[in-house]
C-alpha positions as CSV (number, residue, x, y, z in Angstrom):
1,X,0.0,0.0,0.0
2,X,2.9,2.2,0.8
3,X,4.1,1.7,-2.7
4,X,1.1,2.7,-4.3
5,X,0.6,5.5,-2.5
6,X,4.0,6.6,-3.6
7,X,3.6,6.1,-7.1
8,X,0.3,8.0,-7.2
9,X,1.9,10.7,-5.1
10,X,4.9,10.8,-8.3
11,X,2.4,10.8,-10.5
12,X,0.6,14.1,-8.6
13,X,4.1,15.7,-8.8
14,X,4.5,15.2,-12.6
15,X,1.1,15.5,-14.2
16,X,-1.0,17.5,-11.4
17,X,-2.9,14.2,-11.7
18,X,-4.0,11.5,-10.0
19,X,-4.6,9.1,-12.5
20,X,-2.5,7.6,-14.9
21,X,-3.1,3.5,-15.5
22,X,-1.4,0.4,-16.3
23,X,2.3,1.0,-17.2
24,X,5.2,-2.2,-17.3
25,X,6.2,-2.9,-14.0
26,X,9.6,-0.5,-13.1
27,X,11.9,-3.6,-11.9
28,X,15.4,-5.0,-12.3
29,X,13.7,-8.1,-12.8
30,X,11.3,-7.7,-15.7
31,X,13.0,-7.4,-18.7
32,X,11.1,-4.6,-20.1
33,X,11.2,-0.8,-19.7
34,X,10.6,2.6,-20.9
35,X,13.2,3.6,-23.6
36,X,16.2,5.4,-22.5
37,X,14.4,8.5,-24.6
38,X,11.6,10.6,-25.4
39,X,12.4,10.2,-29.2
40,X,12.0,6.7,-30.3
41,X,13.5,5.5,-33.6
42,X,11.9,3.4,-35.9
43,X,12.1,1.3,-39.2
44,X,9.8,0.1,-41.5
45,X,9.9,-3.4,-42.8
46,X,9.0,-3.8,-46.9
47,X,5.5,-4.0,-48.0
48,X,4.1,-1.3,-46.5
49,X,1.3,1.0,-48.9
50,X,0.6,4.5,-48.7
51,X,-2.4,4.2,-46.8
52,X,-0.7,2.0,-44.0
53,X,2.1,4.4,-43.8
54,X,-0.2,7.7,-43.4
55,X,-2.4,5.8,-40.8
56,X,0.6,5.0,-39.0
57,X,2.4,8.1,-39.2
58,X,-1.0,9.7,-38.2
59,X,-1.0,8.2,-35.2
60,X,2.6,8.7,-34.1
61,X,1.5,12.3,-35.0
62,X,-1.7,12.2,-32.6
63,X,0.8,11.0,-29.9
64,X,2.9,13.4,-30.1
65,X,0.5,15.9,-29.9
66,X,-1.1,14.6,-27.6
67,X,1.9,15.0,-25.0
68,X,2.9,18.3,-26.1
69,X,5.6,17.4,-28.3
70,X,7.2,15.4,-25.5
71,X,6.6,11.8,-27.3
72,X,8.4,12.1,-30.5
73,X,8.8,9.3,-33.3
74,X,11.8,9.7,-35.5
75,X,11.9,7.2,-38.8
76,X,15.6,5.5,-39.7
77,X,15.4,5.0,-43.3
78,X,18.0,2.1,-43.0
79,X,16.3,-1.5,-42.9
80,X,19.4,-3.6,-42.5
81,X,22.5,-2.6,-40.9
82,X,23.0,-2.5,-36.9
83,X,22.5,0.8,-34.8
84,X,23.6,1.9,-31.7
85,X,20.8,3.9,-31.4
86,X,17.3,1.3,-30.1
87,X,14.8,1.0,-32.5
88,X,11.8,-0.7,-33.0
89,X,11.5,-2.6,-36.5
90,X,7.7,-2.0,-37.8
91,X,6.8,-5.1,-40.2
92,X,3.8,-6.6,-41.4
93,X,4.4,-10.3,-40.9
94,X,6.0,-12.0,-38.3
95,X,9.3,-12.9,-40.5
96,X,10.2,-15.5,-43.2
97,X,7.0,-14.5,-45.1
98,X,4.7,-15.9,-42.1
99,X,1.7,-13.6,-41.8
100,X,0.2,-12.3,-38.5
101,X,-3.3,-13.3,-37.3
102,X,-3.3,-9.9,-34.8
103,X,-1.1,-7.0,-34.5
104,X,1.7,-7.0,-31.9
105,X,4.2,-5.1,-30.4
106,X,6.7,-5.8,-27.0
107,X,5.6,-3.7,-24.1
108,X,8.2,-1.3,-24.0
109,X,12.1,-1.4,-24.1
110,X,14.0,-4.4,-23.9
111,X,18.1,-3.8,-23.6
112,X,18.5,-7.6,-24.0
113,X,17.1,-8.0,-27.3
114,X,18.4,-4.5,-28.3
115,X,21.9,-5.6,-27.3
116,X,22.1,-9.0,-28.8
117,X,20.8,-8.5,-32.4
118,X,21.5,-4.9,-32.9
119,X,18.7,-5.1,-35.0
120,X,16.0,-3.7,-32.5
121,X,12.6,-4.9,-31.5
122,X,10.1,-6.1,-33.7
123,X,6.2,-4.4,-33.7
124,X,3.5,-6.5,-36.4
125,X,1.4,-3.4,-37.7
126,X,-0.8,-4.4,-40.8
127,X,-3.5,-3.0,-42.7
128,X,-6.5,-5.4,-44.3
129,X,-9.7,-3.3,-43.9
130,X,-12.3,-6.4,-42.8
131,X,-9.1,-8.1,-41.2
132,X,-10.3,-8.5,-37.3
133,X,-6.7,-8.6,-36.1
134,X,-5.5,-5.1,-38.5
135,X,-4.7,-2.1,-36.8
136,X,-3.9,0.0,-39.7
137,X,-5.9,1.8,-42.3
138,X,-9.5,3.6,-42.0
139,X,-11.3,2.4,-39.2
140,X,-8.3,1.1,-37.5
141,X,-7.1,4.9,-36.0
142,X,-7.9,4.2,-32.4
143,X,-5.9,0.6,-32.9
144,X,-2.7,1.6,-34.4
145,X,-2.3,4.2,-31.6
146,X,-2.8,1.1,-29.0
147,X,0.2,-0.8,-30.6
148,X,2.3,2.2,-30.4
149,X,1.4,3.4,-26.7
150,X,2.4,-0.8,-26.0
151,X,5.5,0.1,-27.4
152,X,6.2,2.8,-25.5
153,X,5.0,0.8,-22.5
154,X,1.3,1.5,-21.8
155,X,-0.4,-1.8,-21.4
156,X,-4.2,-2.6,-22.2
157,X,-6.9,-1.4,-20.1
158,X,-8.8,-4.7,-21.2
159,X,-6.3,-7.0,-19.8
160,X,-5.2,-5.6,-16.1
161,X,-5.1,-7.2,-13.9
162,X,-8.1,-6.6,-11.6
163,X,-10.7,-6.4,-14.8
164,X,-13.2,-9.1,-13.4
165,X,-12.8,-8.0,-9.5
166,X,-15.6,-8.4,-6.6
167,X,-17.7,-6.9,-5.9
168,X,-17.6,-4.7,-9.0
169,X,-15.7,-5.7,-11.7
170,X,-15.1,-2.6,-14.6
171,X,-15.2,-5.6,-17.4
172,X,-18.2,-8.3,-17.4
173,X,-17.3,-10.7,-20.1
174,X,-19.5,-13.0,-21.9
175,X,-18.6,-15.9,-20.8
176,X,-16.5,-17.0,-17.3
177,X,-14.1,-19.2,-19.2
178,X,-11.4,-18.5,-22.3
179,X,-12.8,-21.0,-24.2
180,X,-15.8,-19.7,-24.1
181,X,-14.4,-16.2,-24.9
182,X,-12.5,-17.7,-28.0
183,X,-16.0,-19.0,-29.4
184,X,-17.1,-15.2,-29.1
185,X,-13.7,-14.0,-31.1
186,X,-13.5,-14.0,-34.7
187,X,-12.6,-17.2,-36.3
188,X,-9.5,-15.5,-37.5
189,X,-8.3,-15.2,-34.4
190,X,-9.5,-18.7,-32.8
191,X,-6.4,-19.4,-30.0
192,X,-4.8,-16.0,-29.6
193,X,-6.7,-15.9,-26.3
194,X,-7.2,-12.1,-26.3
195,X,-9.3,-11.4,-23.8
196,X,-8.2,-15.3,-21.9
197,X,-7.3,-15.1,-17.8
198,X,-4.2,-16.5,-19.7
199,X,-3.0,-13.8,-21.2
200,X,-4.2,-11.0,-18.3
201,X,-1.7,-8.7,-16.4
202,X,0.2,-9.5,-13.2
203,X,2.3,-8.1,-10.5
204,X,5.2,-9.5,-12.5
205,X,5.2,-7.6,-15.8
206,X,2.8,-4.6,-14.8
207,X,1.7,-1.9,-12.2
208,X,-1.6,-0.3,-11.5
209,X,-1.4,3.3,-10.4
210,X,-5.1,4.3,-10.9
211,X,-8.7,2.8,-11.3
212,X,-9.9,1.4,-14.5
213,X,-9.8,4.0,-17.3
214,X,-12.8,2.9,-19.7
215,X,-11.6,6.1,-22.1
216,X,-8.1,5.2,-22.2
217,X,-6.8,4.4,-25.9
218,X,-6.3,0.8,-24.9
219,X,-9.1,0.1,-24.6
220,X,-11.5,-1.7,-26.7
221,X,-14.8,-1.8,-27.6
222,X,-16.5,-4.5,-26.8
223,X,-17.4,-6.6,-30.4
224,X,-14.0,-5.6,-31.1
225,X,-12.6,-8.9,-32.5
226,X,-15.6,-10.1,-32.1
227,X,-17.2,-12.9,-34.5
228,X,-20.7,-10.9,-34.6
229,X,-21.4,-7.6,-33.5
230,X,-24.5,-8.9,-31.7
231,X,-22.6,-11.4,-29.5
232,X,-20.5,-8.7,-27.7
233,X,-17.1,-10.6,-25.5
234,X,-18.1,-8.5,-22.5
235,X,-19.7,-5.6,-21.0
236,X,-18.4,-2.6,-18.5
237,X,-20.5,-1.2,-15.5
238,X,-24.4,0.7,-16.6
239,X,-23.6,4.1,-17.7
240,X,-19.5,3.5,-18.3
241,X,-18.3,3.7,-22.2
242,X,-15.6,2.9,-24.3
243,X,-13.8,5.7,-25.7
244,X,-14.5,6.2,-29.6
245,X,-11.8,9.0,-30.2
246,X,-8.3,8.4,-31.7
247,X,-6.8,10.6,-29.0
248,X,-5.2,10.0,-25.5
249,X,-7.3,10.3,-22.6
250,X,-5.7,11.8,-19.8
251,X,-5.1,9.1,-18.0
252,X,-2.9,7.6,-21.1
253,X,-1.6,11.1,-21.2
254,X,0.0,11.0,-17.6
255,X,0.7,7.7,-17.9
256,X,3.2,8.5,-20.6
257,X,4.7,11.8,-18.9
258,X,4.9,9.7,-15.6
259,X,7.3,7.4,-17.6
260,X,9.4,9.9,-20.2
261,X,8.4,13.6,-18.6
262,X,11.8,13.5,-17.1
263,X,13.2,13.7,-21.0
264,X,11.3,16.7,-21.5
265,X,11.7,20.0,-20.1
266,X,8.9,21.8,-18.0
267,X,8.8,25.0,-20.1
268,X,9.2,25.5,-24.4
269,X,9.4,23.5,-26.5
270,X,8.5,19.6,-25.9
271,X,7.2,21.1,-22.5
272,X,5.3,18.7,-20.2
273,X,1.6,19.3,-20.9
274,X,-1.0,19.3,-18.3
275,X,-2.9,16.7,-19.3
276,X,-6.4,17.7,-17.3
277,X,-6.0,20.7,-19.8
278,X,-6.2,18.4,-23.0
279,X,-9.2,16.2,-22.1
280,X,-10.3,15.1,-25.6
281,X,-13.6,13.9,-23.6
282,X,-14.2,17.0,-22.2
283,X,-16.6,17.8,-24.8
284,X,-18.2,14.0,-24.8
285,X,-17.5,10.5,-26.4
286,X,-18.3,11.5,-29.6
287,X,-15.8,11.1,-32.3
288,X,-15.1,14.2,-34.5
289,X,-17.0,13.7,-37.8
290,X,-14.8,14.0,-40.9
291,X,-15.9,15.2,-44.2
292,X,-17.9,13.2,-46.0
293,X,-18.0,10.3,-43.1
294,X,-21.3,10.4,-40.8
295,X,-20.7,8.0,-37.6
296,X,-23.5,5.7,-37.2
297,X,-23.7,4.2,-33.5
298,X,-25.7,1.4,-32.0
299,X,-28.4,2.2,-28.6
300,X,-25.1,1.7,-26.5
301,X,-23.1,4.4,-28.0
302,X,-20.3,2.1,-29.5
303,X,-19.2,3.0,-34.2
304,X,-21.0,0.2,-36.4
């Protein structure tokens, strides 16, 4: 409890928050971390079209934004000689021609893998429109930031640790047991186990500093994946929403300034923002409407 308290207290100091929400777990023992920078350099593996790239530089864009200049994406044009500098490789399959089912990315740094190869870490980001497991490409926005928070080292809202918790749990899936989750997923995806008690958050690889963030830009909605939009995996709490907007909420927001504010200075350029003072919900969870695109929603308030 002292911990906690701490953190939240650190978190007060940085932001003028209280919130932030799940982050990799700051330890000596867990392999991962948040990069040695606020500037994080990337490649791009071959493939990519136009459309993937914009969507994808869009969102590093949002990002950036979105912490006042403080989170900064910087692209290496070099795909095959070692760096001294960490990077994170951006492909679209998972190597040796062997496409991805989902997108992926490693939950932050990792010195190990960045020292042994010298060819960085590896993120899947795709593009495929209908594809359940795409998170690039129209319709994909709020998903292609996701994989890049991960990568900074922001985990998912819908797999903490504390999800399904008496005697009010923030997510109410479907179905008590993964299998009868992975009948709910999209064929596609059959075994990734997404939203399994397998593949949840621990004490080992993450910390909590604040209560469930249903706005937060890890989160997903909740026939995301799934195999019908009328068989929903889960449901949150009467009256709680998924976020719809391809922006940070503010508890993503402090979550990242918590981790890399200390690269950044207080005042000018790349200034830590106040995050309270950038709420992108402040006005409601309504995604901005873009010309010649008119949002239809169901009676819950979720895109269709």
């Amino acid at each position: 409890m002292a911990f906690l308290i701490a953190v939240i207290t650190a978190v007060l100091v940085c932001c003028d928050l209280g919130q932030a929400a799940v982050i990799i777990k700051a330890d000596p023992s867990h392999p991962f971390s948040p990069w040695p920078s606020n500037v994080i350099t990337y490649r791009l593996g071959p493939d990519f079209v136009e459309e993937e790239i914009t969507s994808l530089t869009t969102a590093m864009e949002q990002i950036t934004k979105d912490t006042g200049n403080c989170i900064q994406f910087k692209r290496d044009v070099n795909v095959s000689d070692s760096s001294d500098v960490p990077f994170v490789l951006i492909r679209k399959d998972l190597g040796h021609n062997v496409m991805a089912r989902i997108c992926s990315a490693d939950p932050g740094f990792n010195a190990l893998l960045q020292n042994q190869r010298g060819k960085g870490q590896v993120a899947v980001m795709y593009g495929g429109g209908a594809d359940e497991g795409s998170c690039l490409g129209a319709g994909r926005e709020r998903d292609a930031m996701r994989l890049l928070v991960n990568i900074l080292g922001l985990q998912n809202e819908y797999l903490r640790q504390d999800r399904e918790d008496p005697p009010t749990p923030s997510i109410i899936f479907a179905k008590a047991d993964d299998q009868g989750r992975n009948d709910l997923i999209d064929d596609s995806l059959a075994g990734e186990n997404i939203f399994g008690r397998v593949n949840t958050l621990n004490a080992n690889n993450s910390q909590i500093i604040s209560p469930f963030d249903p706005l937060s830009i890890t989160m997903v909605r909740s026939d995301r994946f799934a195999k019908s939009p009328l068989k929903k995996v889960f449901i949150l709490q009467p009256g709680v929403e998924v976020g719809v907007k391809a922006a940070l909420s503010v508890q993503d927001c402090a979550a990242l300034i918590y981790m890399y504010g200390k690269y950044c200075p207080e005042k000018g350029s790349g200034s830590r923002p106040t995050c309270s003072t950038n709420d992108p919900y402040a006005t409601g969870n309504k995604p901005e409407i873009s010309i010649g695109v008119i949002p239809a929603f169901d009676a819950n308030g979720n895109p269709i």
